[in-house]
N, CA, C and O atoms as a GROMACS GRO file, in nm:
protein
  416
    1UNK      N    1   1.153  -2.629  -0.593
    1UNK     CA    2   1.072  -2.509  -0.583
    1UNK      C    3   0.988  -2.514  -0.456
    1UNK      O    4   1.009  -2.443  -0.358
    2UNK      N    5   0.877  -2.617  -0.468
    2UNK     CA    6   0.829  -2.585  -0.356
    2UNK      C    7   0.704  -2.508  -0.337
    2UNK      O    8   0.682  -2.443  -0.439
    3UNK      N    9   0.616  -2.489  -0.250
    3UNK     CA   10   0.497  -2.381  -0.201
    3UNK      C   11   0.591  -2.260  -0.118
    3UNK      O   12   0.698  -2.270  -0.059
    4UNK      N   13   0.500  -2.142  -0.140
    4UNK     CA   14   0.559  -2.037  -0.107
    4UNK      C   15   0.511  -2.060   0.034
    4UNK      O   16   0.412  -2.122   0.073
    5UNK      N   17   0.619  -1.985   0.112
    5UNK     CA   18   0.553  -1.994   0.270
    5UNK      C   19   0.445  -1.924   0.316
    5UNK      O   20   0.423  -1.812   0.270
    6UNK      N   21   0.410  -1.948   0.356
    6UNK     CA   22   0.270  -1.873   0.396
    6UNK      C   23   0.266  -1.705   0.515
    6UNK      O   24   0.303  -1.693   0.632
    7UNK      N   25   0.235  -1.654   0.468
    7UNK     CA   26   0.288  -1.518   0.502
    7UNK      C   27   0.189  -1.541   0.681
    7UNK      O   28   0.092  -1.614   0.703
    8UNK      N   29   0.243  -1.476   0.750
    8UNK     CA   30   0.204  -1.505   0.900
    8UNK      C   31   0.194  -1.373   1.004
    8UNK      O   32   0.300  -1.318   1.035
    9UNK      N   33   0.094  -1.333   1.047
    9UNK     CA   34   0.081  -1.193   1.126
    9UNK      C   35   0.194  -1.219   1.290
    9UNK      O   36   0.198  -1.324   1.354
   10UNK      N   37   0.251  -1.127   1.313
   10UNK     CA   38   0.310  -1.184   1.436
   10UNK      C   39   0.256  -1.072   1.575
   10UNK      O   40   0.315  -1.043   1.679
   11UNK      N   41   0.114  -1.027   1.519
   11UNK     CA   42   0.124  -0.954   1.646
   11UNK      C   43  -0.060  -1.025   1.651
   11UNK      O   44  -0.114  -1.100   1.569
   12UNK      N   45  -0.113  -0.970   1.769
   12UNK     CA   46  -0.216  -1.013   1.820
   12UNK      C   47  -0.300  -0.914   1.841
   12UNK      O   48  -0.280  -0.794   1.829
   13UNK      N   49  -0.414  -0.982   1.878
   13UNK     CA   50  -0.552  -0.865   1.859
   13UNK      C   51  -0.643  -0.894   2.023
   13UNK      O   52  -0.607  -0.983   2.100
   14UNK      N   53  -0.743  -0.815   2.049
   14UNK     CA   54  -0.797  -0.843   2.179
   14UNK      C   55  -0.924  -0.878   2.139
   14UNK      O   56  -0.958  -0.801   2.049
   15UNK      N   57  -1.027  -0.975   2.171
   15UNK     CA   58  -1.166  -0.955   2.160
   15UNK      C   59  -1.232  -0.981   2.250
   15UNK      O   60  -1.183  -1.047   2.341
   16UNK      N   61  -1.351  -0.941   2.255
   16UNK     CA   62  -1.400  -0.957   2.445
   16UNK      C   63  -1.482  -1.038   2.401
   16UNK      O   64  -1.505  -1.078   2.287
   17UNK      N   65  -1.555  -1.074   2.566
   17UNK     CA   66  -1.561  -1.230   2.619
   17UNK      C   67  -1.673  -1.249   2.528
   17UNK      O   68  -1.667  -1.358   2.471
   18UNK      N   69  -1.793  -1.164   2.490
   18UNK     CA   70  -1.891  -1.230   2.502
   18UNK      C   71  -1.835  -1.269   2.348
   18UNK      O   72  -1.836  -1.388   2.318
   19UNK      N   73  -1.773  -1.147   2.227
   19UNK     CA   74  -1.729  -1.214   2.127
   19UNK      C   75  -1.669  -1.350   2.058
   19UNK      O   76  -1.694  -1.416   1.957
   20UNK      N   77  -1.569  -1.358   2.174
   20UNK     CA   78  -1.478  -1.511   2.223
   20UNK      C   79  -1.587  -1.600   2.245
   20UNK      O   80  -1.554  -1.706   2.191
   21UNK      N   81  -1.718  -1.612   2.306
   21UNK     CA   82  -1.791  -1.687   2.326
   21UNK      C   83  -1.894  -1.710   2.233
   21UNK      O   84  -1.937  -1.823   2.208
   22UNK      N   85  -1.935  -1.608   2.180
   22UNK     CA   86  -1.994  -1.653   2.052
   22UNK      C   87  -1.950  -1.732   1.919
   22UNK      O   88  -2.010  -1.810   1.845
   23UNK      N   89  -1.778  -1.659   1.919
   23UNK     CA   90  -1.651  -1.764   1.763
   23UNK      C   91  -1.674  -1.864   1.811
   23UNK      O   92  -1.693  -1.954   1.729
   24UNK      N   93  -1.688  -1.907   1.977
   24UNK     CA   94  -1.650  -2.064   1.988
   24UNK      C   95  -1.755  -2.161   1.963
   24UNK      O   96  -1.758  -2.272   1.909
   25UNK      N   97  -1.865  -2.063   2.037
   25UNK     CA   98  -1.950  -2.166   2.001
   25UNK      C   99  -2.016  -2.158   1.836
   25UNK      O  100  -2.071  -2.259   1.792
   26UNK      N  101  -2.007  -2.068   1.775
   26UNK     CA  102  -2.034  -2.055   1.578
   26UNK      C  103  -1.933  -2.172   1.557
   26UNK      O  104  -1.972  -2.272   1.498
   27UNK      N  105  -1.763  -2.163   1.618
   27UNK     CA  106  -1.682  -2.224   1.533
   27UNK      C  107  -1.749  -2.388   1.572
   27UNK      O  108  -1.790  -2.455   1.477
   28UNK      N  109  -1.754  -2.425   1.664
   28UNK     CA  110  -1.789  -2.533   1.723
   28UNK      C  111  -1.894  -2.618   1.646
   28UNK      O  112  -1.892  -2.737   1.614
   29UNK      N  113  -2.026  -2.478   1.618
   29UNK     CA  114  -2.145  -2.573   1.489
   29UNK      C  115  -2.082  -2.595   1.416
   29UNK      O  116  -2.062  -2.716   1.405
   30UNK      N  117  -2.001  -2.496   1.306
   30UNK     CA  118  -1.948  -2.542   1.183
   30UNK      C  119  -1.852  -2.607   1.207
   30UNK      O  120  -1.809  -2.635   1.095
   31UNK      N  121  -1.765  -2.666   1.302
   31UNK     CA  122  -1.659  -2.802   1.269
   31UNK      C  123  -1.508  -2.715   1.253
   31UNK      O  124  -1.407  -2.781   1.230
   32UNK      N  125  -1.500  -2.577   1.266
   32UNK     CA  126  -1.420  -2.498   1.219
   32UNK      C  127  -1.309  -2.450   1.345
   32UNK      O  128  -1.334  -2.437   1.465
   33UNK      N  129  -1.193  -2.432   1.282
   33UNK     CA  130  -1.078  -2.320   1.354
   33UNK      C  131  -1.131  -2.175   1.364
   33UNK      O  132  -1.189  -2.120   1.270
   34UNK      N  133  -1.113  -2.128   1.460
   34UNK     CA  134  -1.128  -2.024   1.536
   34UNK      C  135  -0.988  -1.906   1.392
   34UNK      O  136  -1.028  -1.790   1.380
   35UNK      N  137  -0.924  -1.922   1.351
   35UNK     CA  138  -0.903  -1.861   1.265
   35UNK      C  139  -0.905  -1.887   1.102
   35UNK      O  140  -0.853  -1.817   1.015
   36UNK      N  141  -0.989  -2.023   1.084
   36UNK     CA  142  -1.024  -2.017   0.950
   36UNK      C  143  -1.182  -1.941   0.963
   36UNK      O  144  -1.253  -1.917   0.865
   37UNK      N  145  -1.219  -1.911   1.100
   37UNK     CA  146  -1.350  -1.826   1.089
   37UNK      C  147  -1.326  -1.721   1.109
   37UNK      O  148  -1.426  -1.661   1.147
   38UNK      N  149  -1.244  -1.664   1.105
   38UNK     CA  150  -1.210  -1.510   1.095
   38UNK      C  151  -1.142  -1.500   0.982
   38UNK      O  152  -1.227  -1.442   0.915
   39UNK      N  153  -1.041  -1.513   0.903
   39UNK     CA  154  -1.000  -1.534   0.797
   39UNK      C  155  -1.137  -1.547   0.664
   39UNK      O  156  -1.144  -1.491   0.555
   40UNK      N  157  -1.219  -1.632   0.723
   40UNK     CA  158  -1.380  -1.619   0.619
   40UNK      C  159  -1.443  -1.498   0.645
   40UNK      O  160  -1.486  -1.441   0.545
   41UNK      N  161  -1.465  -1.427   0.790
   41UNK     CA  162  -1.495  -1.243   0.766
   41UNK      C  163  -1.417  -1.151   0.718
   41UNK      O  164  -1.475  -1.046   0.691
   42UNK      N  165  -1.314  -1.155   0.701
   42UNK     CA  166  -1.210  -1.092   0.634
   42UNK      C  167  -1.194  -1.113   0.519
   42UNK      O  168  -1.152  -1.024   0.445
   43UNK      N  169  -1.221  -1.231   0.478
   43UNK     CA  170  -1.232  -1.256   0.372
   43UNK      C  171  -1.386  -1.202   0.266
   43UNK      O  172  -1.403  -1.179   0.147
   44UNK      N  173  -1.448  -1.199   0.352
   44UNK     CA  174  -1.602  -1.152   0.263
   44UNK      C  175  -1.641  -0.985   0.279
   44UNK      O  176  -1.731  -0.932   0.215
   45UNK      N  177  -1.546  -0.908   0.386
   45UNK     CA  178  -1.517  -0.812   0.383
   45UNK      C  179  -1.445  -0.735   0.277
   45UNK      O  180  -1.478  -0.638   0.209
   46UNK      N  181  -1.282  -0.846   0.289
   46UNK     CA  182  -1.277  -0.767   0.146
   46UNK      C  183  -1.302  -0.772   0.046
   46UNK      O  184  -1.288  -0.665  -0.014
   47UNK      N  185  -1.351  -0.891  -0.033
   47UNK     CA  186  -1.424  -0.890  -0.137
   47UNK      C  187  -1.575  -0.783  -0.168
   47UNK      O  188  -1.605  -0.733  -0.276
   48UNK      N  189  -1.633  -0.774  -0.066
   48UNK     CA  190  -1.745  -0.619  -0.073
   48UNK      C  191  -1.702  -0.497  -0.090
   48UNK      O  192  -1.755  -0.406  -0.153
   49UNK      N  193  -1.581  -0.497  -0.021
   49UNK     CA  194  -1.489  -0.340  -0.034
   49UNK      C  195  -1.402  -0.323  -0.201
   49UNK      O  196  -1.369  -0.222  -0.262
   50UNK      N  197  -1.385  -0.477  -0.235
   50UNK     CA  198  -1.363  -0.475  -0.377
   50UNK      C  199  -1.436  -0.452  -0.504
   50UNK      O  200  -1.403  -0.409  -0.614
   51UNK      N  201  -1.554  -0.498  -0.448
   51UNK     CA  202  -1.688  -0.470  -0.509
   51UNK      C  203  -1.713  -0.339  -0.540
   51UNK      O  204  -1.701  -0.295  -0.654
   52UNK      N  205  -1.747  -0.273  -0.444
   52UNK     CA  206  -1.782  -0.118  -0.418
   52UNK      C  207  -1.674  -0.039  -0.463
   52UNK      O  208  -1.694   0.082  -0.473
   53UNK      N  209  -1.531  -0.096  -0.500
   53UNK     CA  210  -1.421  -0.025  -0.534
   53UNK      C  211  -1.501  -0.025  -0.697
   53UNK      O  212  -1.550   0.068  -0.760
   54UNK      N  213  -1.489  -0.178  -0.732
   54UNK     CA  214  -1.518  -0.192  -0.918
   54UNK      C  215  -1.665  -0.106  -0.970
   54UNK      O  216  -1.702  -0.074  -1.083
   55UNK      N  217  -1.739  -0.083  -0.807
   55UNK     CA  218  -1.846  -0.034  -0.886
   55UNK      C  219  -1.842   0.134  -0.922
   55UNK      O  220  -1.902   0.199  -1.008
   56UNK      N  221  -1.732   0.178  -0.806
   56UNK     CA  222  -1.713   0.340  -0.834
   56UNK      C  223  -1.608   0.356  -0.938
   56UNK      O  224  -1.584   0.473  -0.967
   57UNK      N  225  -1.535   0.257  -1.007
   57UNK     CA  226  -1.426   0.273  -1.077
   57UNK      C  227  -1.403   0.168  -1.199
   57UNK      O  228  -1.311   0.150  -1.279
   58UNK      N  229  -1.522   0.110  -1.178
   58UNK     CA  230  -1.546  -0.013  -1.323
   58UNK      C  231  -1.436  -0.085  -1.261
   58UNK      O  232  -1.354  -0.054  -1.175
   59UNK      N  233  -1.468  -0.235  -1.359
   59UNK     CA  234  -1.360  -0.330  -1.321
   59UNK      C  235  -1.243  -0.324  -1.399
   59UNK      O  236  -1.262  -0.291  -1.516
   60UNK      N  237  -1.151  -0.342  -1.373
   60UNK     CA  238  -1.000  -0.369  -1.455
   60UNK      C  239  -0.984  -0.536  -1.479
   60UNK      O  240  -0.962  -0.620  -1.392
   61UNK      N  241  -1.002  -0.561  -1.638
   61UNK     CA  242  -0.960  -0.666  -1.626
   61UNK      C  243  -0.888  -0.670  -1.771
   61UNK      O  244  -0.916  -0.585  -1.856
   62UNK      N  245  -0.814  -0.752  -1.791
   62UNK     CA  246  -0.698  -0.799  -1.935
   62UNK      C  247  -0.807  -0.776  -2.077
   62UNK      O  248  -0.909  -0.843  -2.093
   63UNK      N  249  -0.766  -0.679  -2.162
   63UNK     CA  250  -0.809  -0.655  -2.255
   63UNK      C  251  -0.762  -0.691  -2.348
   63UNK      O  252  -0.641  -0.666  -2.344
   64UNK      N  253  -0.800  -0.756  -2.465
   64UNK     CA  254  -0.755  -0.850  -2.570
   64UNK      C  255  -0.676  -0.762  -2.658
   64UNK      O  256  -0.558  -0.774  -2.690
   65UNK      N  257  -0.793  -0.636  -2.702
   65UNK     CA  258  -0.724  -0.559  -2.812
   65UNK      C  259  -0.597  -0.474  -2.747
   65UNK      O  260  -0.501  -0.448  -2.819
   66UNK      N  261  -0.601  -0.435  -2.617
   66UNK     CA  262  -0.491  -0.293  -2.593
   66UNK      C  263  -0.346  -0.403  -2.538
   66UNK      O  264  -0.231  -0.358  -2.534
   67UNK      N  265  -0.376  -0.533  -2.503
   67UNK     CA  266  -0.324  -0.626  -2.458
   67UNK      C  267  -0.266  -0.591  -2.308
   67UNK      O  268  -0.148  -0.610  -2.279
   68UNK      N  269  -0.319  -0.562  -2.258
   68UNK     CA  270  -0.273  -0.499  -2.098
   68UNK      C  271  -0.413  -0.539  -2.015
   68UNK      O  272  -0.516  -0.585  -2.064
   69UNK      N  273  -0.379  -0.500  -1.842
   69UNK     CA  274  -0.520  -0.467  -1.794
   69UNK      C  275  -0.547  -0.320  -1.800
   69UNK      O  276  -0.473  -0.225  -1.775
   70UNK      N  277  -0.647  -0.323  -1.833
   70UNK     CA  278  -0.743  -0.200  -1.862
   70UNK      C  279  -0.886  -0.187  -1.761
   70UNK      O  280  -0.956  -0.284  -1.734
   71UNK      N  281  -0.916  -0.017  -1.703
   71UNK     CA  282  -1.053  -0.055  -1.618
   71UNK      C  283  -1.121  -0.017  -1.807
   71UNK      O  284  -1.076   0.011  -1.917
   72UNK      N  285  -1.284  -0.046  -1.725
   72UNK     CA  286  -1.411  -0.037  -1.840
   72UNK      C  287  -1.494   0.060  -1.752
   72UNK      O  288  -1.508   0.082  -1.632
   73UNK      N  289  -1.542   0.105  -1.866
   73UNK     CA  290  -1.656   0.156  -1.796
   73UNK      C  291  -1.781   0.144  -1.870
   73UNK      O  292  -1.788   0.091  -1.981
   74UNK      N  293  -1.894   0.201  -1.796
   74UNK     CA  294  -2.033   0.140  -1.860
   74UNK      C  295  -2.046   0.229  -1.944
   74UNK      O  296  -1.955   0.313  -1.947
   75UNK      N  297  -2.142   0.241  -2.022
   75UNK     CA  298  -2.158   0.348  -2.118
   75UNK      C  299  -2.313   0.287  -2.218
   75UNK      O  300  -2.276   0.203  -2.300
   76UNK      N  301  -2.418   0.306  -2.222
   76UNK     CA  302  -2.536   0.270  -2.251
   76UNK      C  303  -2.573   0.090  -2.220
   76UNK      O  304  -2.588   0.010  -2.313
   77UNK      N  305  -2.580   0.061  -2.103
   77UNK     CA  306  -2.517  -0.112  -2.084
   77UNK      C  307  -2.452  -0.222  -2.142
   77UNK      O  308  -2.478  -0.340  -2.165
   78UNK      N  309  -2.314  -0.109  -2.167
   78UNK     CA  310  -2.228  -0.201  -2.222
   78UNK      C  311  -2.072  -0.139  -2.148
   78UNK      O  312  -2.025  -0.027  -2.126
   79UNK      N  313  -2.042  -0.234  -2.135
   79UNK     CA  314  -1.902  -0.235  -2.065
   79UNK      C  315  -1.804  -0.219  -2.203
   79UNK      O  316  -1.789  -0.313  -2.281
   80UNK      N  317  -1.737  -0.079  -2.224
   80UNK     CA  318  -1.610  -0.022  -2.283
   80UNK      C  319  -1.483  -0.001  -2.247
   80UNK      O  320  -1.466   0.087  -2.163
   81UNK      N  321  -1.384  -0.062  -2.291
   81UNK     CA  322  -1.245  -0.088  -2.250
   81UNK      C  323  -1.231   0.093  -2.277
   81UNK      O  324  -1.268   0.147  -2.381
   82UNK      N  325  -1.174   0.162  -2.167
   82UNK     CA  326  -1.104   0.290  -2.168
   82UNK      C  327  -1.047   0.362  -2.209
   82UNK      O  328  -1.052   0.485  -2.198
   83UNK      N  329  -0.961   0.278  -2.284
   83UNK     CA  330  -0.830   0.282  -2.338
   83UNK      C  331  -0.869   0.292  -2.550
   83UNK      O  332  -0.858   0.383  -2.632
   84UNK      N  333  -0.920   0.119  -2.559
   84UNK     CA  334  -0.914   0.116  -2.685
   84UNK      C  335  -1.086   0.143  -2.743
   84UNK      O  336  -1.110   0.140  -2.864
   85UNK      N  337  -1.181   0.165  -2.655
   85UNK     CA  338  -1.301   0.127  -2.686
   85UNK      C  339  -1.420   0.027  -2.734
   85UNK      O  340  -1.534   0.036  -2.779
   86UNK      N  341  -1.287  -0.117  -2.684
   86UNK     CA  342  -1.358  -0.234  -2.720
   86UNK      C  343  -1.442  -0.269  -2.654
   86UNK      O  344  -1.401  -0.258  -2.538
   87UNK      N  345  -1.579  -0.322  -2.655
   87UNK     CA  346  -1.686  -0.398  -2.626
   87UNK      C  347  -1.657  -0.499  -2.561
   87UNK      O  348  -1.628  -0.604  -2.617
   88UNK      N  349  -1.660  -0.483  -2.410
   88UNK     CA  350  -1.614  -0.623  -2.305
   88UNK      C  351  -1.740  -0.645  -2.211
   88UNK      O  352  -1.742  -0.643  -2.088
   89UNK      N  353  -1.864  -0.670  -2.315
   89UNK     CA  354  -1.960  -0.674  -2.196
   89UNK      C  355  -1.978  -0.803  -2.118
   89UNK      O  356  -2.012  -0.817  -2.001
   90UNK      N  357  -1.939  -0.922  -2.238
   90UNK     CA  358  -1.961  -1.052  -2.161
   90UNK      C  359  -1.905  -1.069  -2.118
   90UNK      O  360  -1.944  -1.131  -2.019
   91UNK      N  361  -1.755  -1.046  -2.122
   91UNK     CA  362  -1.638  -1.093  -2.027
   91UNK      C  363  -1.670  -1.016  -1.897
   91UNK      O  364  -1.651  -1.083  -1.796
   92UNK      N  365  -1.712  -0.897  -1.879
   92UNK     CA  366  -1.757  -0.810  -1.758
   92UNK      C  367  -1.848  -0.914  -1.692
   92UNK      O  368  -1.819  -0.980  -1.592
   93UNK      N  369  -1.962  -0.920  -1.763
   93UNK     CA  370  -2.094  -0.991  -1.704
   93UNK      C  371  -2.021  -1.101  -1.624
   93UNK      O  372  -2.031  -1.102  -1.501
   94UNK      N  373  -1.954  -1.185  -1.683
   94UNK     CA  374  -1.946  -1.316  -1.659
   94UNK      C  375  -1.822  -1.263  -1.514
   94UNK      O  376  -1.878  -1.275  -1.405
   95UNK      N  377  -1.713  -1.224  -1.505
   95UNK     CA  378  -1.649  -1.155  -1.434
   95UNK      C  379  -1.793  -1.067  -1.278
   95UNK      O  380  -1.757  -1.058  -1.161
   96UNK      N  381  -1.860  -1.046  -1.301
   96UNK     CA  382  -1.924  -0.992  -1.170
   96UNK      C  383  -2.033  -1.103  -1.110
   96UNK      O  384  -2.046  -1.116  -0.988
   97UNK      N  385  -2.124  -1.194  -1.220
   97UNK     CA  386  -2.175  -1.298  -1.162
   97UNK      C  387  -2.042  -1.435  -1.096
   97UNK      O  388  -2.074  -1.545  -1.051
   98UNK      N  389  -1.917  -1.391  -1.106
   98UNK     CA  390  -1.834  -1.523  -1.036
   98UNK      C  391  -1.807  -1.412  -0.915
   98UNK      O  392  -1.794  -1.482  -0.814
   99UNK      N  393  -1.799  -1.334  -0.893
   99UNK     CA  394  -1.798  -1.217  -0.762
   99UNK      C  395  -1.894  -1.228  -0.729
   99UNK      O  396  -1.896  -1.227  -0.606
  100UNK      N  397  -2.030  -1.245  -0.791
  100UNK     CA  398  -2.145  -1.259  -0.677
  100UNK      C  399  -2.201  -1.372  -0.643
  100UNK      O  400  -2.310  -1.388  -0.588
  101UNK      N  401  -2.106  -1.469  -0.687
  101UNK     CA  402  -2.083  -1.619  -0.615
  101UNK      C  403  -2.020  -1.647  -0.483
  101UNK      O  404  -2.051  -1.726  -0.393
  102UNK      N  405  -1.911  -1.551  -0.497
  102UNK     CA  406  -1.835  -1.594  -0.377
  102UNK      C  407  -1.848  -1.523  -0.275
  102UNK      O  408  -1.774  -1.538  -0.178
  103UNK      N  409  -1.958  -1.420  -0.280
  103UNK     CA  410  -2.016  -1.388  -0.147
  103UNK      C  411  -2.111  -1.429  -0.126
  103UNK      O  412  -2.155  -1.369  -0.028
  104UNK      N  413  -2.175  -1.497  -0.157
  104UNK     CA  414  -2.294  -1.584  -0.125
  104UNK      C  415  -2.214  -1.706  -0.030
  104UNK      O  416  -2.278  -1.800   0.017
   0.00000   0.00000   0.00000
């Protein structure tokens, strides 16, 4: 089997100097590749844009009773599965404090 290959961009991007000079020297404090530090803004980018998605559209996550993923929505501060009307507040809670871990 094996690891899947790692998916790879084949085209290139431009950034000017003073930008180039600032990655190098940021990458340089932190000990880092010049694209594992861009890959980390992209990375915390999209996780905010995911954020702001779950917050206009509740989160979708695997619902016990409808057995599928299902979004929730709030409804007197409690997170309600859509679908079946089950009570998913802790699994929600616990689901947005590990999202507001990993942008920190």
């Amino acid at each position: 089997m094996g690891r899947k290959k790692e998916w790879k961009a084949s085209k290139s991007f431009t950034l000017g100097i003073s930008e180039i000079a600032f990655m190098e020297e940021h990458c340089y404090e932190l000990n880092i590749k010049g694209s594992e530090y861009v890959n980390k803004l992209i990375r915390k980018e999209m996780l905010k844009s995911q954020d702001k998605e779950r917050q206009e559209h509740g989160p979708i996550n695997w619902c016990t009773s409808c057995g599928d993923n299902r979004e929730y929505e709030a409804k007197k501060n409690k997170w309600i599965c859509k679908e079946c009307g089950d009570d998913k507040t802790e699994v929600i809670k616990y689901l947005i404090e590990q999202q507001s871990a990993k942008l920190k």
